[in-house]
C-alpha positions in Angstrom: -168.3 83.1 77.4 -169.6 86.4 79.8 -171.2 86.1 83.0 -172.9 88.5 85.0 -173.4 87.9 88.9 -174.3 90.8 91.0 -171.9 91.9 94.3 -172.5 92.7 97.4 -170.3 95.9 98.5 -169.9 97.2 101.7 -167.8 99.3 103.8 -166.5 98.8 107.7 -166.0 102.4 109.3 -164.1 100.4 112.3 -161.9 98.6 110.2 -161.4 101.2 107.1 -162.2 98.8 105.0 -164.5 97.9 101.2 -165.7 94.4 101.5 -167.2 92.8 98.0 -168.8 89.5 98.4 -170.6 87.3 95.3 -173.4 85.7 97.4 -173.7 82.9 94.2 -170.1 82.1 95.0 -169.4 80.8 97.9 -166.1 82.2 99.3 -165.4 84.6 96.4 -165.0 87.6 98.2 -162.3 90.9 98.3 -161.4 93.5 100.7 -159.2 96.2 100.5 -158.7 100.1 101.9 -160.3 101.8 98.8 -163.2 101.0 96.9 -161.1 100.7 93.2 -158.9 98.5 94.6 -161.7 96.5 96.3 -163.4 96.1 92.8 -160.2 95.6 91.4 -159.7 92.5 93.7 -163.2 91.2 93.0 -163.0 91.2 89.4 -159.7 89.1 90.2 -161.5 87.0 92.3 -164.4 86.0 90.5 -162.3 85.6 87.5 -160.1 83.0 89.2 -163.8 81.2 91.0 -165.4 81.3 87.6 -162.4 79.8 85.8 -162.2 77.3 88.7 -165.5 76.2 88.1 -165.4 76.1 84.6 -162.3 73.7 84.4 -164.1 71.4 87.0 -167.2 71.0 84.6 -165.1 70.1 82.0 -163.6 67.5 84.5 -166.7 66.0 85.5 -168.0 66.3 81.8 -170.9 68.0 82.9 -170.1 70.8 80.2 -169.7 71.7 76.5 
């Protein structure tokens, strides 16, 4: 199955840091001191909340 969800990305000139937040997902979120490796953790992230949310559907048996 794909998904698409759009990310919010942002950088903190105090903290020298790349922030990406999925506003659809609560807490799924990355930060790191380059932008790759922001994404990279955000792709990770969402991969594990997606996955999370998947397998509790099936739980519930509210899918497929």
């Amino acid at each position: 199955m794909k998904y698409f969800y759009p990310a919010i990305c942002s950088y903190d000139q105090k903290k020298g840091m790349f922030f990406v937040m999925f506003p659809d997902l609560i807490g799924c979120e990355a930060k790191a001191s380059t932008m790759n490796e922001a994404a990279k953790k955000a792709r990770e992230a969402l991969a594990a909340s997606l996955l999370e949310l998947e397998e509790n559907l099936y739980i519930l048996g509210r899918y497929g």
